[in-house]
ZAMARGU-4260 file (C-alpha; in steps of 0.2 Angstrom, whole numbers, plus 5000, padded with zeros to 4 digits):
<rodrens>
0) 5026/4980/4958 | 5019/4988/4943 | 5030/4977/4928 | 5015/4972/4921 | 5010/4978/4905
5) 4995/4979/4896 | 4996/4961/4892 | 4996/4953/4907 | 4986/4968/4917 | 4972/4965/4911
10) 4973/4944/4917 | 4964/4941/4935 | 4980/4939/4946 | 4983/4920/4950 | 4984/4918/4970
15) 5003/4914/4969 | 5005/4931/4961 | 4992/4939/4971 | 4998/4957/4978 | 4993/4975/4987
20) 4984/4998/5006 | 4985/5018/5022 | 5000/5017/5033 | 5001/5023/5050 | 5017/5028/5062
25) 5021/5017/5076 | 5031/5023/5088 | 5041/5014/5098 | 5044/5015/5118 | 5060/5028/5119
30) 5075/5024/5111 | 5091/5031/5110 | 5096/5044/5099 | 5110/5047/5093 | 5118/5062/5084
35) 5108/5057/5065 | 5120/5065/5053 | 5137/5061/5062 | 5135/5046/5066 | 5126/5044/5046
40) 5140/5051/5038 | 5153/5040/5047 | 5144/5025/5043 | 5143/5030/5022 | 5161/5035/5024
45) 5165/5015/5029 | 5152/5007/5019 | 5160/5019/5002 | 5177/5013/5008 | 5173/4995/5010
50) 5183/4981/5001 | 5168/4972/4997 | 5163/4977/4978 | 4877/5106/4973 | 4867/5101/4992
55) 4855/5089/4987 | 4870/5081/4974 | 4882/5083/4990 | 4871/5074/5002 | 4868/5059/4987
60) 4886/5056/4984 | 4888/5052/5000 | 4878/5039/5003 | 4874/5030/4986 | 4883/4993/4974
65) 4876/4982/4983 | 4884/4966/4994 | 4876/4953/4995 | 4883/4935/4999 | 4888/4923/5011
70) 4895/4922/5029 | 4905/4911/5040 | 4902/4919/5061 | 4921/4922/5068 | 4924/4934/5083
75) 4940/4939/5086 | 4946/4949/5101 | 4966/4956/5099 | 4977/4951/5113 | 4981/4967/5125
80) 4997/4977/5118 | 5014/4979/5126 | 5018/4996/5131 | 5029/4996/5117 | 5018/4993/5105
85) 5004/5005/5110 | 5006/5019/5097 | 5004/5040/5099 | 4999/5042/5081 | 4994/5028/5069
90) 4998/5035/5050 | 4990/5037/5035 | 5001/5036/5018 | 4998/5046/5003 | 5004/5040/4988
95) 5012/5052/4976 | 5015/5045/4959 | 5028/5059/4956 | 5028/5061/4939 | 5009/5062/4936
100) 5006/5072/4953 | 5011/5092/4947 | 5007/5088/4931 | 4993/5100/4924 | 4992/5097/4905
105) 4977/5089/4904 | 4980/5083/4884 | 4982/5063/4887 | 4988/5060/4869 | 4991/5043/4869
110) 5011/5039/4867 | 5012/5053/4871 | 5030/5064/4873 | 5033/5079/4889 | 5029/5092/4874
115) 5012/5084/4871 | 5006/5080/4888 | 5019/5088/4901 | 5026/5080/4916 | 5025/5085/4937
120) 5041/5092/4944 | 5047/5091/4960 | 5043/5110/4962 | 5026/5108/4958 | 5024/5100/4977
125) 5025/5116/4984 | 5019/5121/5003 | 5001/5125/4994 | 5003/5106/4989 | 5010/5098/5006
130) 4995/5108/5015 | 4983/5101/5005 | 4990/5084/5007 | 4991/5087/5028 | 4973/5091/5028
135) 4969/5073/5022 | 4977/5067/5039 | 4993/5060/5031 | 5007/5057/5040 | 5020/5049/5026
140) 5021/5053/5008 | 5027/5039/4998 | 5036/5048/4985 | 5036/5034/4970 | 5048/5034/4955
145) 5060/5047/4965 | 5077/5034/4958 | 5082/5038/4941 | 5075/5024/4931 | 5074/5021/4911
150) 5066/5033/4901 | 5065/5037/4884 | 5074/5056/4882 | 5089/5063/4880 | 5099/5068/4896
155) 5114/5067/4887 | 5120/5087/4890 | 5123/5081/4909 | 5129/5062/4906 | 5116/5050/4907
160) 5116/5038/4892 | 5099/5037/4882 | 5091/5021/4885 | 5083/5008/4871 | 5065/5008/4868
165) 5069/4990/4865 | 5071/4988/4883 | 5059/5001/4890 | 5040/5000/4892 | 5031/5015/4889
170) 5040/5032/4884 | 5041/5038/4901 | 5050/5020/4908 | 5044/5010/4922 | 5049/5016/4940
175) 5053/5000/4943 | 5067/4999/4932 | 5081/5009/4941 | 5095/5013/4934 | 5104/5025/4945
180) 5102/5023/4961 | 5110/5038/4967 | 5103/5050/4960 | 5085/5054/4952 | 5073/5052/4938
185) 5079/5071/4929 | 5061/5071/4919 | 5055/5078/4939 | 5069/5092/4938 | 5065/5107/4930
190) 5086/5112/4931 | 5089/5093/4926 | 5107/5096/4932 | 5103/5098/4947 | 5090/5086/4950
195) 5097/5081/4966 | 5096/5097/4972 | 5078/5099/4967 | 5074/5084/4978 | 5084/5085/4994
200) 5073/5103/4995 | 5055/5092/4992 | 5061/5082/5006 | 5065/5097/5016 | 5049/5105/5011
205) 5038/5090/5016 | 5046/5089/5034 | 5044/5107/5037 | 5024/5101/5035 | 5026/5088/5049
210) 5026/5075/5035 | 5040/5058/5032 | 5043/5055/5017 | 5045/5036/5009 | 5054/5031/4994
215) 5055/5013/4983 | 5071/5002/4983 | 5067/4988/4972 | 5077/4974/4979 | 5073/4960/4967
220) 5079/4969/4951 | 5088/4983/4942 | 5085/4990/4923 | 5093/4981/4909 | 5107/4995/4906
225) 5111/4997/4925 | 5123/5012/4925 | 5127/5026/4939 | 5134/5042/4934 | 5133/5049/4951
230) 5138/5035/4965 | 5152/5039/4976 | 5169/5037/4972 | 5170/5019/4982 | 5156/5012/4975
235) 5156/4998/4961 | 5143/4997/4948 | 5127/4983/4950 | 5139/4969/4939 | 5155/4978/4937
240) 5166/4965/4946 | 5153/4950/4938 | 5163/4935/4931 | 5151/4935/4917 | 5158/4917/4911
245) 5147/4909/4924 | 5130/4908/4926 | 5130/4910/4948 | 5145/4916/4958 | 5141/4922/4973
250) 5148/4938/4972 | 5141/4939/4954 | 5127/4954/4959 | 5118/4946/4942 | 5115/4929/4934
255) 5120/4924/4916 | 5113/4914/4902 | 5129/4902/4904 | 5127/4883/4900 | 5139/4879/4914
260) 5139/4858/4911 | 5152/4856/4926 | 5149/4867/4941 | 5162/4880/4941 | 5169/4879/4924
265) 5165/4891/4908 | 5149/4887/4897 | 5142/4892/4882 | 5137/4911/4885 | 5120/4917/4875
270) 5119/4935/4870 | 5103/4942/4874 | 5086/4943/4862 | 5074/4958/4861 | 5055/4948/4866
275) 5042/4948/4850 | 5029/4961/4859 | 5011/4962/4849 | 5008/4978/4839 | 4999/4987/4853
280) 5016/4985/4863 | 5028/4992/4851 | 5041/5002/4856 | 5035/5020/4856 | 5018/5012/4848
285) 5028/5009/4833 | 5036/5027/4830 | 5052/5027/4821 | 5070/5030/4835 | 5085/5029/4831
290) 5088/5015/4846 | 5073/5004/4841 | 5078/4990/4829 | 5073/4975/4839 | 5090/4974/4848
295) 5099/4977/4863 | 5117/4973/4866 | 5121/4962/4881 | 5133/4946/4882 | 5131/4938/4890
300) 5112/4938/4891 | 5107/4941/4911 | 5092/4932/4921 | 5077/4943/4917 | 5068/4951/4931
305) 5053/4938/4935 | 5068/4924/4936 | 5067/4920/4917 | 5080/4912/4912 | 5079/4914/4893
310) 5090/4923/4883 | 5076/4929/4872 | 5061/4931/4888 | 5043/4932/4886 | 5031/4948/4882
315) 5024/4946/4898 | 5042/4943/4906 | 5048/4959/4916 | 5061/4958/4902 | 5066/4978/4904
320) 5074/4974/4920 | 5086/4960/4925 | 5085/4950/4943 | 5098/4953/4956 | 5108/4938/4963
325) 5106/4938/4983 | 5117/4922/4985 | 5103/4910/4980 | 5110/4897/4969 | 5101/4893/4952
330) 5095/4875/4961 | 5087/4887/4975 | 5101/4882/4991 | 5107/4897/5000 | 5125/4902/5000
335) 5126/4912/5014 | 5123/4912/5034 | 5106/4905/5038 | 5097/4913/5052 | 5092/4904/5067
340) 5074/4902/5070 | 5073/4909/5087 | 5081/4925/5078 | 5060/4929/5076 | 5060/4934/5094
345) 5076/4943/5094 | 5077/4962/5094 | 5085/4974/5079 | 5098/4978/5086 | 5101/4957/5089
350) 5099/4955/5072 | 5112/4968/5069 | 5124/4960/5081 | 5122/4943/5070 | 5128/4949/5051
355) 5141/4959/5060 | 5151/4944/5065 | 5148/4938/5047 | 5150/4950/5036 | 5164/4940/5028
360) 5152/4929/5022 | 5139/4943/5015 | 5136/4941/4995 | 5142/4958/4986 | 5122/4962/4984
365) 5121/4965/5000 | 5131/4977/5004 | 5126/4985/4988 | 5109/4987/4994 | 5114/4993/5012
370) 5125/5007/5004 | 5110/5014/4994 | 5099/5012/5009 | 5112/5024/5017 | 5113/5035/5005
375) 5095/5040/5004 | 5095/5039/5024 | 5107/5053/5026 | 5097/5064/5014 | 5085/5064/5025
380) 5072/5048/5017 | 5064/5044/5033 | 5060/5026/5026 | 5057/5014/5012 | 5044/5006/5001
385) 5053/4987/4996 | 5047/4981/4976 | 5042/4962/4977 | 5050/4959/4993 | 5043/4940/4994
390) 5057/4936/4979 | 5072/4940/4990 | 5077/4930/5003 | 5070/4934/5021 | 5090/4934/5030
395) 5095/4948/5015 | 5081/4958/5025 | 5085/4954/5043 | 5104/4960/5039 | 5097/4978/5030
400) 5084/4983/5040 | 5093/4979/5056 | 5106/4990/5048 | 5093/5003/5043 | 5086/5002/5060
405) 5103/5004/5068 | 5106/5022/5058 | 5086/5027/5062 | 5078/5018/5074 | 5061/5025/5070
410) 5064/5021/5049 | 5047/5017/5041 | 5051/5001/5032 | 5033/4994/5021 | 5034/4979/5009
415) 5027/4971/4996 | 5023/4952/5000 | 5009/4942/4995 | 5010/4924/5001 | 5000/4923/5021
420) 5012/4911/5024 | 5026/4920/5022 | 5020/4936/5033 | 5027/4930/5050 | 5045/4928/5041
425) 5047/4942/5033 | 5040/4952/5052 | 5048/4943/5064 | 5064/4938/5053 | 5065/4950/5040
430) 5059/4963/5054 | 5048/4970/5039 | 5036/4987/5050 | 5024/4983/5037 | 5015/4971/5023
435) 5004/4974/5012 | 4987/4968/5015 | 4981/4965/4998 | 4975/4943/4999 | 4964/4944/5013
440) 4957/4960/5018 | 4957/4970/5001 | 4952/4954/4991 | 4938/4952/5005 | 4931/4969/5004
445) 4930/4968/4983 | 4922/4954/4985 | 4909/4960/4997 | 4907/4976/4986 | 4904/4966/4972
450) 4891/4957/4979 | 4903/4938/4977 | 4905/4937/4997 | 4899/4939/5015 | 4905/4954/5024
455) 4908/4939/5039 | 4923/4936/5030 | 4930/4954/5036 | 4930/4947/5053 | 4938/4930/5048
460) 4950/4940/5039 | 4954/4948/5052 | 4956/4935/5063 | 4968/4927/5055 | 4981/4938/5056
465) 4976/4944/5076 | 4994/4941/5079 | 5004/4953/5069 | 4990/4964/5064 | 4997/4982/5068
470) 5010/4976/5054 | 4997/4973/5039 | 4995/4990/5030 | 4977/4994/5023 | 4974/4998/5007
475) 4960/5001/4993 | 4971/5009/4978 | 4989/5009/4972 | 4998/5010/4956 | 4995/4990/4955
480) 4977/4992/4957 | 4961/5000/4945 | 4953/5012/4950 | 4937/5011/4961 | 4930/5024/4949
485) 4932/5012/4935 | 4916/5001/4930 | 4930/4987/4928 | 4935/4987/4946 | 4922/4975/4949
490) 4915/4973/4935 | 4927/4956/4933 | 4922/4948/4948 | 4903/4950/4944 | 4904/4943/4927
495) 4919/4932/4928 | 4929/4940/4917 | 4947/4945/4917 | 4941/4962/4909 | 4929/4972/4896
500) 4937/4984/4887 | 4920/4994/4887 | 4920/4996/4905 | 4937/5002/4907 | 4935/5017/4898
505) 4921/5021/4909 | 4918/5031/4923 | 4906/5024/4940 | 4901/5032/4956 | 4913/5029/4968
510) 4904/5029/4982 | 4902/5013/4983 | 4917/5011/4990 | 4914/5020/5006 | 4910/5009/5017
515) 4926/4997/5013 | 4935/5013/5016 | 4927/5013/5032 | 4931/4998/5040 | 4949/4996/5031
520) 4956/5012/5039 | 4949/5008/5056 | 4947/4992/5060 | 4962/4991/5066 | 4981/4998/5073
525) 4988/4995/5055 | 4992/5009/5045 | 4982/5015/5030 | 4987/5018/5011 | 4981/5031/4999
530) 4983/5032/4980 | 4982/5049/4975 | 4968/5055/4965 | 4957/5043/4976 | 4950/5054/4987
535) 4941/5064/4972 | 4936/5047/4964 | 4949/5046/4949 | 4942/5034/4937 | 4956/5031/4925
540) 4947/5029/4909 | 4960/5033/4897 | 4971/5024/4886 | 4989/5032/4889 | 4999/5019/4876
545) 5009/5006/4886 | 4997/5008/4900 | 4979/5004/4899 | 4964/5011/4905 | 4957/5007/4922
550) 4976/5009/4930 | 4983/5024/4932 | 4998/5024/4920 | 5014/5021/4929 | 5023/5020/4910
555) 5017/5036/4901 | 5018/5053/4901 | 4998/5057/4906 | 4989/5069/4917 | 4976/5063/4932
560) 4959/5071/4925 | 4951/5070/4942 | 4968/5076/4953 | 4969/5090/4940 | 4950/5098/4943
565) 4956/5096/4963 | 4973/5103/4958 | 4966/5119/4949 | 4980/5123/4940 | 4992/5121/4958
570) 4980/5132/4969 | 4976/5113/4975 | 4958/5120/4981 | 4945/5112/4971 | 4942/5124/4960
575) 4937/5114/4945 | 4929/5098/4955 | 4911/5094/4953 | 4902/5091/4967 | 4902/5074/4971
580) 4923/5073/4968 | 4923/5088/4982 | 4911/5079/4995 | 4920/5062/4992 | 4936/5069/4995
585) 4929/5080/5013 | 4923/5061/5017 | 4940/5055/5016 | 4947/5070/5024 | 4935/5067/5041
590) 4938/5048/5042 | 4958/5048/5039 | 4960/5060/5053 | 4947/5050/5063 | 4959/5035/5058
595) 4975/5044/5064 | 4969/5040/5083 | 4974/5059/5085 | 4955/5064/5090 | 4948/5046/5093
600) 4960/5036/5104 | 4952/5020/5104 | 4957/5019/5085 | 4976/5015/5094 | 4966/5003/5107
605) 4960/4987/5106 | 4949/4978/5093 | 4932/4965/5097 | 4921/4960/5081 | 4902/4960/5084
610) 4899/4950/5067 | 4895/4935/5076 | 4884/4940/5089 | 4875/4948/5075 | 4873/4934/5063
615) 4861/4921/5064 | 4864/4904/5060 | 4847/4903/5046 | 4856/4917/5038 | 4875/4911/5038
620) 4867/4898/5030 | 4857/4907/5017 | 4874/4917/5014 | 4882/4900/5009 | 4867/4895/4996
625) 4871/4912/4989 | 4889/4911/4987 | 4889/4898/4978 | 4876/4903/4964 | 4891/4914/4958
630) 4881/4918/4943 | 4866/4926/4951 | 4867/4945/4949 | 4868/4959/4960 | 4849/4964/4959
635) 4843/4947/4962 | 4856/4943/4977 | 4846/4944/4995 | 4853/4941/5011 | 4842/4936/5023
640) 4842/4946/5040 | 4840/4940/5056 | 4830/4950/5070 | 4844/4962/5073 | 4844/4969/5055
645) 4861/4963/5052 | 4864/4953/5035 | 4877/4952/5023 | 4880/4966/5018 | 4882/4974/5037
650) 4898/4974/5046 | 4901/4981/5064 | 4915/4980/5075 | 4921/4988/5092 | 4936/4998/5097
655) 4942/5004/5111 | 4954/5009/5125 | 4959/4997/5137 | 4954/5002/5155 | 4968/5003/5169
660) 4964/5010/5185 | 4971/5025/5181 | 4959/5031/5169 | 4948/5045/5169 | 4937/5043/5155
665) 4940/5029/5142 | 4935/5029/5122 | 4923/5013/5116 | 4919/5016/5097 | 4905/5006/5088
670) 4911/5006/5070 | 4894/5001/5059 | 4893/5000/5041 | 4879/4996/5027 | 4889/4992/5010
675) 4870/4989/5001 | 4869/5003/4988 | 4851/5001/4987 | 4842/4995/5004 | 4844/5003/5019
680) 4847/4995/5037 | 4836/4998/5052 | 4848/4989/5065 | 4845/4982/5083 | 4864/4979/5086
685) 4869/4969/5100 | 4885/4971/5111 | 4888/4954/5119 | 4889/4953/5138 | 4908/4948/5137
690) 4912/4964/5129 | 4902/4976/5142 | 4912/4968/5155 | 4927/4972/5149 | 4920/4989/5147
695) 4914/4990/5165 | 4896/4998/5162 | 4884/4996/5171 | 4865/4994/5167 | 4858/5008/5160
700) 4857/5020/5144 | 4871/5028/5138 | 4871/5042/5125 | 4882/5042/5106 | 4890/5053/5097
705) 4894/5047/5077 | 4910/5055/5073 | 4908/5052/5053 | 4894/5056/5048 | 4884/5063/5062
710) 4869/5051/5066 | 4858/5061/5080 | 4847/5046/5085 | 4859/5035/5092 | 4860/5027/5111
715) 4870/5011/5120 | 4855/5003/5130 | 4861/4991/5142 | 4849/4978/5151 | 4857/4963/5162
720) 4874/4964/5155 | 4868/4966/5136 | 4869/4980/5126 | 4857/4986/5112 | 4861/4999/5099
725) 4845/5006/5088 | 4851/5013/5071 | 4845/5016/5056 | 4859/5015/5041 | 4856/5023/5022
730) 4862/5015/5009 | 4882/5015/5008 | 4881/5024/5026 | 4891/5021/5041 | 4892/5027/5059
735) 4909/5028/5070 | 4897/5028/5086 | 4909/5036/5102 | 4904/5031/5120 | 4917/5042/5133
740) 4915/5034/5150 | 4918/5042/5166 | 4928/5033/5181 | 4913/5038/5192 | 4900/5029/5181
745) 4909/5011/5179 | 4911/5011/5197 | 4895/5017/5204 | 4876/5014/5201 | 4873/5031/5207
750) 4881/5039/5193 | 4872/5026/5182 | 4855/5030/5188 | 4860/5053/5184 | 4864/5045/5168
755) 4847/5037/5165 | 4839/5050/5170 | 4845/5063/5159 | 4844/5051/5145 | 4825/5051/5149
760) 4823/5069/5149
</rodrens>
């Protein structure tokens, strides 16, 4: 969501607010297709005219935190998938902060103008670029802060108005505050006149690459001066039509600061009231504009952002933006069509028949929101990123993407949602593709390298979304997030403490992280997310202005220290890396393509965790005694390992592709990771006898191949039914170990006995 500002960023994130990972592309059993642009253009043209308003360094870096902690045994084996559900590619997304991306002043004066630290232009992601973006694997690029949003410049030669500091955070304004909707943010243009223009060709450029691109809508809010200048003819402005003397209409797209004693009937109206912001958050950091004298015209005063309903909001209030009224009344009832329960099992194209047969009763939001969704859909956006999805309501999102889905059947459609009780809805009603997977899994896996959790919780993670897991995106890094090359990443969790202004403004090893990335992007058939300047292990240690240290600064004009060595002055070779940001990013580049299922097809398959046949019971115990000692440190946190090696701070799973008896060979993967940064693992893993039946091996010794990081040692014994796996594991060291099995050699003992024998010799 990224409206949080240095106040409130730097607070541990309360479970109710609790957010945020690599996306991959489903696709779907064959659909139709029909003719994209004609049939695009006809549908704008009726939703426009609608009533409705060095060596020895390179081998160290990549295998250098240790996890400790404690466990709770839960296997859990996915149900088989539907033959629509079984995917060709699964994608990896790249995040591009586009403003920060191209940019290759490496200045970072804090408060900082364009002239003092520079700005990334659309241009700047040129095919040089786009390569070095498809060697990583990627499949989408999400494209963030493309819609022209606040900003503190002067665009008045081609029509925009100049925005109030009072109500802008940062100098380069929040991408989360839009405030044109049809066209884009001109600080990316380097002909800002034709900013458009300059775009329409990025997207062009980045599908000639075989690569989608992804943009934000932010459903839940706009900026607090919401105000195209390029919107087709027939469409109204957010709050044009708005009968400001009440506080709720339902065709009212905003909500206003209206005591409205009787329902229905005109109030007293507040004006609005700049927030008091400390002298760290001053406008501009305190620099004298024109616009910035502690007020902002509005009357009468709009809901802010977050659902404040003060005319003068908080600090920490999103109080640059104003919320978006979806037809929910101020009490919280619904005043539009609810939709029927068994709608979860219903199709797209069922949800799309339902809101056309009430379209009468549609709030003006609605369509509003469907309009720019087809805007950007017939430029050529191949899907959406949705802000803060959770605060709309779930029908709003069945009625748009059944409409988005109507246009482009194969539209990429990922949200931001953080309550596990609301995933199922916003899936199976909202007919969400993807949710972010930021309370479970990536909680989990900080936890565990932090040293405050079992990696047995991966597993129970897991399982608790076995259901609709191909739709929960993976993820270690976004905007919202700090950096894993920051020592405050988890430094907080392993001393308690929200943050330590010390640590952010240094730099770590980000190796730690390796392992998590590991079993994030492949233990399972969900897509995975990438932050760029990750892969070279960006560490975010300085203090832009509005933004602070450990984030990268979504509010400032700033450069990417780490993306810049990488970039190398736009050559995007490496040029001025050091060694260990060069081997971290060719670890990433060998696992995402691994992820993508591309050259390992049991990634698309099915998933079995091998936690519990691992885990002893003495040690689940002893993982519970340290989990509760939450002050014990790193060092002094030992997990007890049972014979097999395995402890808290091992994880292993399988993957594979189911067998038919049409197969010729068949893909099992043994996906193994150490997240101890100081012990290494000699491992006796076990494969449970349930497992190698469904995989049809006989008895007998099978040989491995790692695919990540080339372990030469490994072999699958198999004794009665059993399987046994020998492996030693370095410090922050995993194995993706690949067993291909014949036809010939599940079926017949013959083939098993060759096979033993040329093990032997």
């Amino acid at each position: 969501m990224s409206f949080l500002s240095p106040i409130d960023s730097r607070v541990t994130q309360s479970q109710q607010a609790a957010k945020f990972p690599i996306v991959a592309l489903l696709t779907k059993a064959p659909q139709r297709r029909q003719s994209r642009h004609s049939s695009l253009n006809l549908c704008l043209q009726s939703l426009f005219n609608a009533s409705l308003s060095s060596a020895a360094l390179l081998t160290a870096s990549l295998f250098c935190s240790s996890a400790n902690a404690s466990a709770q045994a839960l296997d859990n084996e996915l149900p088989p998938k539907s033959e629509s559900e079984v995917m060709t590619l699964k994608p990896v997304v790249y995040q591009i902060f586009t403003r920060l991306y191209g940019n290759k002043n490496p200045t970072n004066k804090p408060w900082g103008t364009i002239a003092d630290n520079g700005v990334g232009k659309f241009n700047d992601i040129d095919d040089v670029a786009l390569n070095s973006i498809k060697d990583l694997g990627v499949t989408h690029v999400w494209y963030t802060g493309v819609p022209h949003h606040a900003l503190i410049g002067d665009y008045s030669e081609i029509g925009v108005s100049a925005d109030d500091p009072d109500v802008v955070k940062g100098r380069a304004g929040s991408p989360y505050a839009v405030k044109d909707y049809y066209n884009v943010n001109p600080d990316l243009a380097v002909n800002p006149a034709n900013r458009l223009a300059e775009f329409e060709a990025l997207i062009a450029r980045t599908h000639q690459h075989g690569l989608k691109v992804i943009i934000d809508i932010v459903p839940n809010h706009v900026a607090r001066h919401y105000q195209s200048v390029s919107k087709p003819q027939s469409v109204r402005d957010f709050g044009e039509d708005d009968d400001t003397s009440l506080e709720y209409s339902k065709n009212n797209n905003f909500y206003y600061v209206v005591d409205n004693s009787v329902k229905g009937t005109k109030g007293q109206a507040h004006a609005f009231e700049v927030p008091s912001l400390p002298a760290g958050l001053k406008p501009l950091g305190g620099e004298a504009h024109p616009l910035s004298d502690g007020k902002f015209d509005e009357f009468p005063a709009k809901w802010t952002g977050n659902g404040s309903r003060l005319a003068r909001p908080d600090a920490n209030d999103w109080y640059e933006t104003v919320k978006i009224n979806y037809g929910v009344r101020p009490d919280g009832t619904y005043d539009f069509p609810r939709l029927p329960a068994k709608f979860a099992t219903f199709t797209e194209a069922q949800h799309y028949a339902f809101w056309q047969q009430h379209l009468a009763e549609i709030p003006s939001s609605w369509i509003k929101f469907n309009q720019i969704a087809q805007y950007w859909l017939a430029k050529g956006v191949d899907g959406f990123r949705y802000d803060m999805a959770e605060m709309v309501p779930v029908e709003f999102w069945s009625y748009l993407n059944s409409q988005i889905k109507h246009t482009n059947p194969d539209a990429f459609i990922l949200a931001e949602v953080y309550n596990p009780k609301l995933y199922r809805d916003y899936i199976q009603l909202g007919k969400m593709d993807y949710l972010y997977d930021k309370v479970d899994l990536y909680d989990t896996l900080k936890a565990v390298m932090a040293g405050k959790t079992s990696t047995a919780n991966i597993a129970a993670d897991q399982a608790k979304v076995h259901d609709i897991e191909s739709h929960m995106l993976h993820f270690l890094e976004n905007h919202d997030e700090q950096r894993i090359g920051n020592a405050s990443f988890l430094a907080s969790l392993q001393t308690n403490k929200p943050t330590n202004s010390s640590l952010e403004t240094q730099a770590v090893n980000p190796n730690y992280a390796l392992p998590a990335m590991v079993v994030s992007a492949t233990i399972g058939t969900s897509p995975t997310l990438v932050f760029f300047g990750q892969e070279v292990g960006e560490a975010a240690i300085d203090n832009p202005g509005f933004g602070h240290a450990s984030r990268t600064s979504i509010f400032d004009y700033v450069g990417v220290p780490a993306h810049q060595r990488w970039m190398n002055n736009g050559r995007f070779d490496g040029g001025q890396s050091t060694a260990l940001e060069t081997s971290l990013r060719a670890y990433y580049q060998k696992l995402l393509n691994l992820s993508t299922g591309q050259t390992a097809p049991a990634l698309l398959g099915q998933y079995y965790s091998l936690d519990a046949a691992n885990r002893s019971k003495k040690n689940a115990t002893q993982s519970h005694i340290i989990e509760s000692n939450s002050a014990q440190s790193m060092s002094t946190q030992k997990s007890t390992a049972n014979e097999t090696g395995y402890d808290d701070s091992t994880f292993a799973f399988a993957r594979f592709e189911v067998i038919s008896p049409t197969s010729k060979q068949t893909q099992k993967l043994i996906v193994v990771s150490n997240f101890s940064q100081t012990e290494s693992k000699a491992l006796q893993l076990k494969l449970p006898k349930e497992l190698i039946r469904q995989w049809q091996l006989k008895d007998g010794v099978y040989p491995l191949k790692d695919l990540l990081e080339d372990h030469q040692t490994s072999q699958l014994q198999l004794e009665q039914g059993e399987g046994k796996i020998a492996l030693t594991l370095a410090p922050l060291s995993s194995a993706i170990l690949s067993l291909t099995v014949m036809a010939d050699e599940r079926k017949s003992e013959s083939a098993s006995k060759q096979l033993n024998e040329q093990a032997a010799k």
